[in-house]
LOKOLVEX-214708 format. One record per residue: residue in one letter; y, x, z of N, C-alpha, C in turn. Coordinates in steps of 0.1 Angstrom, whole numbers, plus 5000, padded with zeros to 4 digits. Example, Ala and Ser with C-alpha at 12.3 -4.5 7.8 and 13.67 -1.06 7.14 Angstrom:
2
A494351325078495551235078496751325078/S497851285071498951375071500051295079/
END
This chain:
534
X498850095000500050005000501250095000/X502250074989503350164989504350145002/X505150225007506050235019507150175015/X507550045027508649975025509850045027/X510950015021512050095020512750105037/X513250195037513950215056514850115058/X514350035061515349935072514649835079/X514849715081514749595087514649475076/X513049455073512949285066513249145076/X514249105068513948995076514548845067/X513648785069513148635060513848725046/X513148805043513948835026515048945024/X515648985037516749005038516349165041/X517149285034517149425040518149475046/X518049485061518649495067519049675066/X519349735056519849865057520449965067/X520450095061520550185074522250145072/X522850115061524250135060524749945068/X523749915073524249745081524049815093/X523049865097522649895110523949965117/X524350055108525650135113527050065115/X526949965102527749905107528049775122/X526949715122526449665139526249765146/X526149845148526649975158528050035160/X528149985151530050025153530849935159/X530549845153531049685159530449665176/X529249675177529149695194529449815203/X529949975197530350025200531650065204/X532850025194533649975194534750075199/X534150215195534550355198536350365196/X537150425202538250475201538950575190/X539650515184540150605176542250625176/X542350755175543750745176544850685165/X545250585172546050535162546950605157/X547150585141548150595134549450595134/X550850685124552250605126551950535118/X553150385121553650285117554350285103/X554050255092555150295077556050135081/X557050185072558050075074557849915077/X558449915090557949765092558649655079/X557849535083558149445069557449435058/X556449575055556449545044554649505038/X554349415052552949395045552249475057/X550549435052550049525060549749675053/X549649775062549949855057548149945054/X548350035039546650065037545950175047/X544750145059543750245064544350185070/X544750155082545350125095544450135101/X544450265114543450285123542750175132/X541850155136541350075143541250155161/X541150075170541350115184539650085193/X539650145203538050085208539150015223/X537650015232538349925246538250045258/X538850135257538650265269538750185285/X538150235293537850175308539450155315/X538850105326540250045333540949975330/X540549865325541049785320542049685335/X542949645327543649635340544049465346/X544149395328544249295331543349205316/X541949225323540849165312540949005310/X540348975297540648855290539948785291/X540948665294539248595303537948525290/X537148425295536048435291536148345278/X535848385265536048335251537248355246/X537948505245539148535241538748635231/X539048605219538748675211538848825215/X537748945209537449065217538049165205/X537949305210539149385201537749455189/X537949435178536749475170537549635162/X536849705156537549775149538449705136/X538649805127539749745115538449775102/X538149685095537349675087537449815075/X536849825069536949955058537349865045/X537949905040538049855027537049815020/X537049705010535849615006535349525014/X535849505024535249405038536149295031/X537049215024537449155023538649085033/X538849175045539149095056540849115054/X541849075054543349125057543649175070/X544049345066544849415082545449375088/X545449395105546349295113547849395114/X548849345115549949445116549649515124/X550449645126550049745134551149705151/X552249615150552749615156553149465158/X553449405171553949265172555549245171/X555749185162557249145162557949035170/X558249045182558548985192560348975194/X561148805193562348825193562548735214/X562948855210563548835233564948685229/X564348595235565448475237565948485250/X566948505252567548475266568948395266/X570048335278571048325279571948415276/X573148365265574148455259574548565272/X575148625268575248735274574048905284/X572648805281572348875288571549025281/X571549115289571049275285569749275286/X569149305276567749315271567349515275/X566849575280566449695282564949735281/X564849805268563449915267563250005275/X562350065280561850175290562950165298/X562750075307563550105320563350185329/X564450245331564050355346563150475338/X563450515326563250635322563450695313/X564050805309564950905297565050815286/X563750725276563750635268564250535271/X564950475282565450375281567050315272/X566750205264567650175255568350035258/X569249975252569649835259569949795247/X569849625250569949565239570749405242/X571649365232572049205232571249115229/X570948975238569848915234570748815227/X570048805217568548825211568348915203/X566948985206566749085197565649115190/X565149145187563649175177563149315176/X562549275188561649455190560049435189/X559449565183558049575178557449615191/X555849585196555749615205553749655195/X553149775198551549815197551649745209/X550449635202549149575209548249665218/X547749605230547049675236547449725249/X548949735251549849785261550849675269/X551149725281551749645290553049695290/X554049625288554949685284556049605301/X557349665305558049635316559449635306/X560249525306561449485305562349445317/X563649505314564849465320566049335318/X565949265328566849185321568149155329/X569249225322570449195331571349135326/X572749165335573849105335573448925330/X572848865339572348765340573348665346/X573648525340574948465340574248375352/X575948385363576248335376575248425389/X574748545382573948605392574348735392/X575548775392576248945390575549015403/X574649105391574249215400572949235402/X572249095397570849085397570249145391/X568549175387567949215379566449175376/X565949135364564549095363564049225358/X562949205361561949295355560949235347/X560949115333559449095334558749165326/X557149105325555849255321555449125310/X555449225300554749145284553649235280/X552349145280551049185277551049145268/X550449265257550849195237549149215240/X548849135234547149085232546349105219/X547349065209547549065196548349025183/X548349045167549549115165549148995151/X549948955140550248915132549048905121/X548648855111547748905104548148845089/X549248935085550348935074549648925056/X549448805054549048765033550248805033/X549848795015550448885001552248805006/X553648895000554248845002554948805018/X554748835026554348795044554848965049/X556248955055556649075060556149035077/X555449125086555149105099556549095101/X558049135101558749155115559649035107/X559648965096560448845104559948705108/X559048765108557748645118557848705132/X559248715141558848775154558248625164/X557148705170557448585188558048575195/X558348455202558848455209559148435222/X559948575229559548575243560848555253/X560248375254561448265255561948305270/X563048295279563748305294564648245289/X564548145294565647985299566448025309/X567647985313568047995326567447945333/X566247815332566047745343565147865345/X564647925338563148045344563748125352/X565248185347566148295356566148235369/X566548125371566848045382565448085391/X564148005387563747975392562848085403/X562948245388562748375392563348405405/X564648355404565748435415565248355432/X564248275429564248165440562948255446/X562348265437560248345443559648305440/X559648195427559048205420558048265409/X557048285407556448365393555948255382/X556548295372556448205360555048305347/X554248215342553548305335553748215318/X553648305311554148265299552648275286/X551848195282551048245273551448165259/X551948265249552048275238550848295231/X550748185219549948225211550248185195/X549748185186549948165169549348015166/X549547905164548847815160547747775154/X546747685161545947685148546347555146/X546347595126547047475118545747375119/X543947335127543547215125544147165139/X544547235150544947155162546647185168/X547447175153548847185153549347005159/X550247085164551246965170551946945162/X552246775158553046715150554246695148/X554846805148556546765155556846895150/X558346915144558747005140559647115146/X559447235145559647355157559947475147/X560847535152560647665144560647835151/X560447925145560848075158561448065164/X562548035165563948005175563747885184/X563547835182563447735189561947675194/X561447775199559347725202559347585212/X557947525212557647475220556947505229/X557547495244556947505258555947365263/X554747395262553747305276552847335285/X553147285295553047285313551447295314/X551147405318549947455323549547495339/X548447425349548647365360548547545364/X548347645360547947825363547747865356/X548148005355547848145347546648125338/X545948085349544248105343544247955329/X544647855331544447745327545647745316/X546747825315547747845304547047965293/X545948045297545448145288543948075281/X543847995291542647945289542847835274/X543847745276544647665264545147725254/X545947835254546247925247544747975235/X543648025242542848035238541847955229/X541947875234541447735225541847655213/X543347695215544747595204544847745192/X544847835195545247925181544548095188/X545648175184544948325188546148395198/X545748395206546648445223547248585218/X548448585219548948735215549948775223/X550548745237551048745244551348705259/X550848775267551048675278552748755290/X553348715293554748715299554248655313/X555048785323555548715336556448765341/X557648635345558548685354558748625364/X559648705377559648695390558748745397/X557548825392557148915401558149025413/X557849115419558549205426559049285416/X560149385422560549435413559849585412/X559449675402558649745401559449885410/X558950005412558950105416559150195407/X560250285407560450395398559250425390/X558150525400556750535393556450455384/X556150365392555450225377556450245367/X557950225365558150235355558050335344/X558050475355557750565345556150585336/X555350495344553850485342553550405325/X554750295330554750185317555450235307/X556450325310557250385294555750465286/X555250445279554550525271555050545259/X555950665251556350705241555650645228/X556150605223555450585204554750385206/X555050365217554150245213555750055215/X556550095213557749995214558750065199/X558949995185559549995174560949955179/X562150015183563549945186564049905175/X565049775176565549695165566249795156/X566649805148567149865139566550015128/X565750065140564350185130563550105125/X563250205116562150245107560650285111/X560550355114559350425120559150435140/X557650445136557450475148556550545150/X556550615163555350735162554050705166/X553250805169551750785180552150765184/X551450715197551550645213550750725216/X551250855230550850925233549750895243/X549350765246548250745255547150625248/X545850645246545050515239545750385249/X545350285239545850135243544650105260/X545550025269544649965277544349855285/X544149775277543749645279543649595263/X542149525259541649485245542549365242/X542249385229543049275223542849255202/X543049125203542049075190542449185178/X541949245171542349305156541549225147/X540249165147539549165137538449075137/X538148975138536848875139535848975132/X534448955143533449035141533248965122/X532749085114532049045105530449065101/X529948985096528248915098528248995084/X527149045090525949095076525349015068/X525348885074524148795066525548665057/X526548615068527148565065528648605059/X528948705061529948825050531148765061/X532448805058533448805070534548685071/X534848645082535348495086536548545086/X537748585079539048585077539748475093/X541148565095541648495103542348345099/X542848235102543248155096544648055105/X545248175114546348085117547748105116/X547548215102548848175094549248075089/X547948035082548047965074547547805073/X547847715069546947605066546647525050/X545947475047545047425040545747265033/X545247225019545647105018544947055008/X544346925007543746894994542046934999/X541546894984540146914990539146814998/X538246815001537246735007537046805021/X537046755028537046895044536546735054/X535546805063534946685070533846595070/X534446495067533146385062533246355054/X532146355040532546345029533046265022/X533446225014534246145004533146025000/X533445905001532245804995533045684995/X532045584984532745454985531645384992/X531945315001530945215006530845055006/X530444975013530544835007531644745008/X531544685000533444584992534244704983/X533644804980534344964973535144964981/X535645024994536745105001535845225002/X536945305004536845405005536745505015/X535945565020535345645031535845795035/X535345815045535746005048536546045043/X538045965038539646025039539946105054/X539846235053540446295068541846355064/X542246405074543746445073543646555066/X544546615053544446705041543046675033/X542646575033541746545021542546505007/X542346484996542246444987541246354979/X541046214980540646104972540946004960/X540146024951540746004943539545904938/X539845784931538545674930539045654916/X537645614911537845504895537045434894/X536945374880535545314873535245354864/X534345334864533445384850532145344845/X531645254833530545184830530445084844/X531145014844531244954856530944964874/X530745094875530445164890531745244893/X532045204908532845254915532645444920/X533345514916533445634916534745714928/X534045854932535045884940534846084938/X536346134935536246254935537246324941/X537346444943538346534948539146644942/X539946714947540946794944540546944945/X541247054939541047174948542247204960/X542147314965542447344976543647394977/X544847394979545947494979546547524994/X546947644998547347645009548947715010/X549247715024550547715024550747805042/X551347925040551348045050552547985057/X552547965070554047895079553447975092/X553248075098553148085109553748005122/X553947965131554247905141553347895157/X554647945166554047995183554647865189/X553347875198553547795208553747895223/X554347825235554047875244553147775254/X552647825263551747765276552547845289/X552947695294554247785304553447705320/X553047825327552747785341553347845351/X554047785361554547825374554347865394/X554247955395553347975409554747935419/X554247865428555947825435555347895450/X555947925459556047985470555447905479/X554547875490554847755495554947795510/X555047875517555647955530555948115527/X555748125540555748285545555048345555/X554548425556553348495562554048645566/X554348595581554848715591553948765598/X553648885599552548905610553648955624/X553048925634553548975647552349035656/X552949125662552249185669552349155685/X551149165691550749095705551249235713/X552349175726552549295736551049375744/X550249245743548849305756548249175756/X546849185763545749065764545349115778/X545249025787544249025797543248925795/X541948975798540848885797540248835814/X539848725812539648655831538648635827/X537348645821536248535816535548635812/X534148585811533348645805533148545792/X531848615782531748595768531048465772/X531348355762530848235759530248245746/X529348155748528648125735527647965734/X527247945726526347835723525047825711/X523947795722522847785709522547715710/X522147685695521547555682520147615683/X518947505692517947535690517447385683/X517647335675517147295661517047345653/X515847285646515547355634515947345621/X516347395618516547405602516447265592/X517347235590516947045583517147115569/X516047065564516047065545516046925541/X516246915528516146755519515246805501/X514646775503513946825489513446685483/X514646685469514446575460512946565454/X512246455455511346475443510746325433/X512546295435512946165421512346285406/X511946175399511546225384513046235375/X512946275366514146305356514446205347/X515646135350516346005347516345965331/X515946155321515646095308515246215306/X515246205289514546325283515446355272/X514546455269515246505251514946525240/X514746445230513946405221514146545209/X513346535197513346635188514746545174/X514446395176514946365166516346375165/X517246345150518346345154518846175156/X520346135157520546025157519845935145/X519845845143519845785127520645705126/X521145635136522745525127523345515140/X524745485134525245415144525745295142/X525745185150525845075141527245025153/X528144915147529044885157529044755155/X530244665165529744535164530444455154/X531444525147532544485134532444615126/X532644585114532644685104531244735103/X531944885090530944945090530745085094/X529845155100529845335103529045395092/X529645475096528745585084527845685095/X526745715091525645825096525045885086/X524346005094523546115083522146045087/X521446025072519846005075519246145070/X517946115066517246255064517546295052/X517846225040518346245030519846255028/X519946155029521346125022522145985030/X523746045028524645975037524045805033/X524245705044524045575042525145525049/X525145375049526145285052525545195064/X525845185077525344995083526044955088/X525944835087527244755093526544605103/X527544585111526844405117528044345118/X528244255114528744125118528044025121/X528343985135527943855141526643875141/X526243955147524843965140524243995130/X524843975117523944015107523944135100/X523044245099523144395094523344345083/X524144455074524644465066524444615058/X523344645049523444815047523744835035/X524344925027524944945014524545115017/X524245114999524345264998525845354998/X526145454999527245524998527145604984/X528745614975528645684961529145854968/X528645944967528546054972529646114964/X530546194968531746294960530746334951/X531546314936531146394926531546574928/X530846634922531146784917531446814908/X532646914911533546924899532847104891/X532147004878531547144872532447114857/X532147234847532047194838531447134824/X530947034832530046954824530646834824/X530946774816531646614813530946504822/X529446544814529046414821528546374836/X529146514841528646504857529846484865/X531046474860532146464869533546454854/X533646304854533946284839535746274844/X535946314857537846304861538246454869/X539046524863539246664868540546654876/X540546664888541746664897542046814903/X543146834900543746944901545346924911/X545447054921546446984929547247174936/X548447114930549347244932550547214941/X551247324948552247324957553447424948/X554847384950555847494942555847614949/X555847624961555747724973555047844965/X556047974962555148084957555248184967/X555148154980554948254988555448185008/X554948285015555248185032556448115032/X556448055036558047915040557747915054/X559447855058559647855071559547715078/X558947685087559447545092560847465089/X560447365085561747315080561847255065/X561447365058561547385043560447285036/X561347195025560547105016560047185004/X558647105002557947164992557347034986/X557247114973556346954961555547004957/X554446914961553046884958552646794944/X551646854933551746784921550046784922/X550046674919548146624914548046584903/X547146614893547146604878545846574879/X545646444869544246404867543746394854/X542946414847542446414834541246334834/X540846274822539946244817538846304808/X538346424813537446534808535746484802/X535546334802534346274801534146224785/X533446134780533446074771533545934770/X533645844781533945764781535045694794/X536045604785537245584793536745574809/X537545564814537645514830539045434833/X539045344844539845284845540345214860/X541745194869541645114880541445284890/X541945364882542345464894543445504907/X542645534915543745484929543645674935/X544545764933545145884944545345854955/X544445894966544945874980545146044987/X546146074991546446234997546646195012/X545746225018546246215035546746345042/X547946335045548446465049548046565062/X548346695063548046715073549246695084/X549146715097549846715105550846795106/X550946945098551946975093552646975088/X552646895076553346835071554546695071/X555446685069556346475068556146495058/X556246375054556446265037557746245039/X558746305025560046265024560146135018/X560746005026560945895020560945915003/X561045814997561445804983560845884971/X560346024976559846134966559146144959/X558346034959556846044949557245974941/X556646034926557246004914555646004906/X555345894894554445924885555345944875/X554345944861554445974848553845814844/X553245734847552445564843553245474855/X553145344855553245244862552245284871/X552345254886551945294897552445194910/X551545154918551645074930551545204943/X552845244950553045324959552945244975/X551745324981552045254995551645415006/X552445355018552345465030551645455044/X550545465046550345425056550145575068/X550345575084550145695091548745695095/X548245805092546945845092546945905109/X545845995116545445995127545946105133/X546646175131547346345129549246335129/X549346205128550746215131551946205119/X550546215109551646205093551246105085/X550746085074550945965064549646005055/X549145875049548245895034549445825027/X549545875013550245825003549045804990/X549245684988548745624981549045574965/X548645584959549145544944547845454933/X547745304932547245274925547545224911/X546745324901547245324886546145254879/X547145104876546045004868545845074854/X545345024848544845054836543945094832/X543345144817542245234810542945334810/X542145454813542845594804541645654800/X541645694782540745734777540545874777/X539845894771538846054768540146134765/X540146224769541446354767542846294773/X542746194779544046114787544046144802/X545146154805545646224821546946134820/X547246204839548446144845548746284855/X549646244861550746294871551346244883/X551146274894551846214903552446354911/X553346304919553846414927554846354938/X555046474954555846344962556346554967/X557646494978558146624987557546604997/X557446715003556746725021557946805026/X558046785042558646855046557746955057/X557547095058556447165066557447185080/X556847125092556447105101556447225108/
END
C-alpha cells in the first residue's frame, strides 16, 4: 500500500503541514514587535505586524470578548485592522486635554481633539481647567481594546471614537463618584434605529462595569473601555503609563515603535478556519437587498412570506403560478459608536479606629451543636426528556406559520379549527438559464465609497424579463434596514405603479410598488426611492 501523503485525513479533507502551522500559530499567538505607523488616513497599511498576549495582564476581558489573533499573511482574504485607534476627546469648551502626564512627553491639547492611540495599552489622561471647578484635575485611564477595520476608500482617522466627558460626568467625578465608559463599533444587525453621528454618540445606562462590557460585547466589537473619577494617580504610575511610540498627537504624521510590547489583548483579527476559509469583520459595514433569514416564499391566498428587514421581494406570474425572487446584495460602509455608560456611587465611608485597651473579666464561651447533620436527597424522576427529533410545525390559532420539515419549507394554518396546509413557492435562483429564473433583479446604491450618518443615498432596482415567456402583475417589495429612513416622496418608477409604505419590525419601512401589467420577453422596468443612513 503506497504511503499517504504527511498530514491529517479527515472526512476527505488534508489537513497539511502548511494548516497545521498555521493552527499553531493561531493558538500560539506569539509576540511580535510591532511596526512604525505610515501616514495615518490612508487605509490600512501593507504587512502590519501582528502582536501576541505577553503575561500580566492587568485588566483581562471578560468571558466571550473577542481574543487578540495574529494579523493574517496575505492571501487570507481578511482586511488589516488599523494599526492605531482614532479616538476624538469630547469634553466642555474650554477644557485641556493632556498626553503623557507627569512626564517629559507630556503635550496639551483643546478639546476636542483627535489623537491616535496603539491598541493594547492603558493609556492616563489629563483633564483640566475644568469649568466652575478652578484648579481641579481628572485623570481618566482609556483601555483601547481595539482599532478600526478600514475598506477600500475608508481613511481610519476620520472615523475617530468617541471618548465622550459631559459636565454632568465632571460633576459627578468631583463628588466620588467612578464612572466607566464601554465603547464599542456597532453591529449594523443589532443597530439602533435613530440617527446619531461621531459627534454626537449615543450613551445607555449599564447597571456595572462588568454588565456595560458585557453589552458592549454582545451589540458590536468593544474597542474602548474609559474610567473616570478614580484616585488620582502617583507620579510613578504616570511615568509607568507614558510609554514612548504608542499615542499618534493631532497634527503628525508618524509614529514610532512602542518601546514596550502591548499589555492587555485585544481584537486584531477573527480566528480564521481551515475548513471554512475566514469570517471577515463586519461592523463597518451593513448590507442591503438580498434574501437574508427566512426565505422568500408565497404561501396561501399568494402573500407573500420571509420579507425580513434588508430583504428584497419581488413576486409575478407566470403561466398562471405565482412566483417569487430576489435581488443582489449591495452594501454601504457607515461606521457608528455607541457607548455603555455605568456609574459606581459611593455609598459611606469606612474609618478605621483604633481601640485604647481591652480588659477581659470572663472566660471563653462557647456552644455545641450535637445534632446531626440533616441531608435532603431528591429522588423525584426528571420532569421531561430530550428527544432526537426536530420540531415539525408550528401551528397557531389564526393565520398561518411557516416551519422547516425534512424536505422542504411548508405552510399550516387553523382557523376555528380547521387546518389549513398549502405548499410554499421556494425563491427562485438566479442562474443564467432563462428558464429557471425567467425575472433578473438587480439592485444598486449611488454611494461610491463610506458615507457619514446623515447623508441620503438612492437606491435603484431594475428588473428584466430574461425568460421566454411574458410575466405579468409584478409587485417590488424592499424592507429596509434599521439603518436606514425612507425619504417621504422619493420613489420614482419608469411604468404606472401603485406606491405603499408600511413600518416593518426594525424601526423603518417596506416600500412597496405594484406594477400592473404584462411585460414581455427582453422588457424591464425601474424603480428607485432616497434613504436617509441612520
Amino acid at each position: 500500500m503506497p504511503t499517504p501523503p504527511v498530514g491529517i485525513l479527515f472526512k476527505g479533507f488534508a489537513m497539511t503541514v502548511g494548516v497545521l502551522t498555521l493552527l499553531g500559530s493561531l493558538a500560539a499567538g506569539g509576540p511580535t514587535a510591532p511596526g512604525p505607523v505610515p501616514v495615518p488616513g490612508m487605509g490600512p497599511p501593507a504587512g502590519v505586524a501582528g502582536v501576541g498576549m505577553p503575561g500580566g495582564m492587568a485588566h483581562p476581558l471578560p468571558a466571550g470578548a473577542p481574543v487578540m489573533m495574529p494579523t493574517p499573511q496575505p492571501g487570507m482574504g481578511l482586511p488589516v485592522p488599523a494599526p492605531v485607534l482614532a479616538a476624538r476627546v469630547l469634553a466642555p469648551k474650554g477644557v485641556r486635554v493632556t498626553i503623557y502626564p507627569g512626564s517629559p512627553l507630556a503635550r496639551m491639547y483643546d478639546a476636542p481633539a483627535v489623537i491616535g492611540f496603539r491598541p493594547g495599552y492603558v493609556y492616563r489622561l489629563e483633564l483640566a481647567n475644568l469649568p466652575y471647578h478652578p484648579g481641579k484635575v481628572l485623570y481618566p485611564e482609556v483601555e483601547v481594546r481595539g482599532t478600526l477595520v478600514p475598506r477600500a476608500g475608508m481613511k481610519y482617522m476620520d472615523w475617530p471614537t468617541p471618548l465622550l466627558f459631559t459636565q454632568a460626568d465632571i460633576e459627578r467625578a468631583l463628588t466620588g463618584s467612578v464612572i466607566t465608559k464601554a465603547v464599542y463599533l456597532e453591529d449594523p444587525e443589532k443597530a439602533i434605529p435613530a440617527e446619531f453621528g461621531l459627534a454626537a454618540p449615543v450613551e445607555l445606562t449599564a447597571g456595572s462595569e462588568e454588565e456595560a462590557i458585557k453589552e458592549a460585547v454582545a451589540n458590536g466589537r468593544l474597542v474602548a473601555v474609559v474610567r473616570l473619577g478614580n484616585k488620582v494617580p502617583d507620579p510613578n504610575w504616570l511615568l509607568a503609563t507614558a510609554v514612548d511610540g504608542t499615542i499618534l498627537p493631532p497634527g503628525e504624521k508618524f509614529l514610532r515603535a512602542p518601546v514596550v510590547p502591548p499589555t492587555i489583548p485585544y481584537y486584531a483579527c477573527p480566528l480564521y478556519d481551515p475548513l471554512l476559509g475566514p469570517k471577515g469583520p463586519k461592523e463597518e459595514c451593513f448590507v442591503d437587498g438580498g434574501d437574508r433569514g427566512d426565505p422568500l416564499g408565497i404561501g396561501p391566498h399568494g402573500r407573500l412570506g420571509g420579507l425580513n428587514p434588508t430583504d428584497v421581494g419581488v413576486e409575478y406570474t407566470m403561466a398562471g403560478r405565482r412566483r417569487v425572487t430576489t435581488s443582489n446584495v449591495v452594501c454601504l460602509c457607515v461606521p457608528r459608536f455607541v457607548i455603555q455608560r455605568a456609574e459606581l456611587v459611593p455609598g459611606g465611608f469606612n474609618v478605621p479606629i483604633i481601640l485604647a485597651g481591652t480588659v477581659g473579666a470572663s472566660g471563653l464561651q462557647g456552644i455545641r451543636d450535637r445534632h446531626a447533620a440533616m441531608a435532603e436527597v431528591g429522588a423525584e424522576r426528571p420532569a421531561g426528556f430530550a428527544a432526537r427529533q426536530r420540531p415539525k410545525a408550528y401551528i397557531g390559532r389564526l393565520g398561518s406559520a411557516f416551519f422547516l420539515g425534512a424536505s422542504r419549507p411548508s405552510v399550516v394554518g387553523q382557523i376555528e379549527g380547521v387546518a389549513v396546509t398549502g405548499a410554499v413557492v421556494e425563491p427562485e435562483v438566479l442562474t443564467a438559464y432563462p428558464s429557471a429564473c425567467p425575472l433578473t433583479v438587480t439592485k444598486s446604491v449611488d454611494a461610491p465609497g463610506p458615507v457619514e450618518s446623515g447623508a441620503e443615498v438612492t437606491f435603484t432596482i431594475r428588473y428584466v424579463n430574461t425568460g421566454n415567456k411574458p410575466i405579468s402583475d409584478v409587485v417590488v417589495s424592499d424592507s429596509l434596514s434599521g439603518r436606514l429612513e425612507y425619504v417621504p416622496g422619493s420613489a420614482q418608477t419608469d411604468r404606472a405603479a401603485n406606491l405603499s409604505v408600511a413600518a416593518n419590525e426594525v424601526g423603518s419601512v417596506v416600500v412597496r410598488w405594484d406594477l400592473p401589467g404584462v411585460i414581455l420577453p427582453g422588457q424591464g422596468g425601474t424603480v428607485k426611492f432616497r434613504a436617509k443612513v441612520r
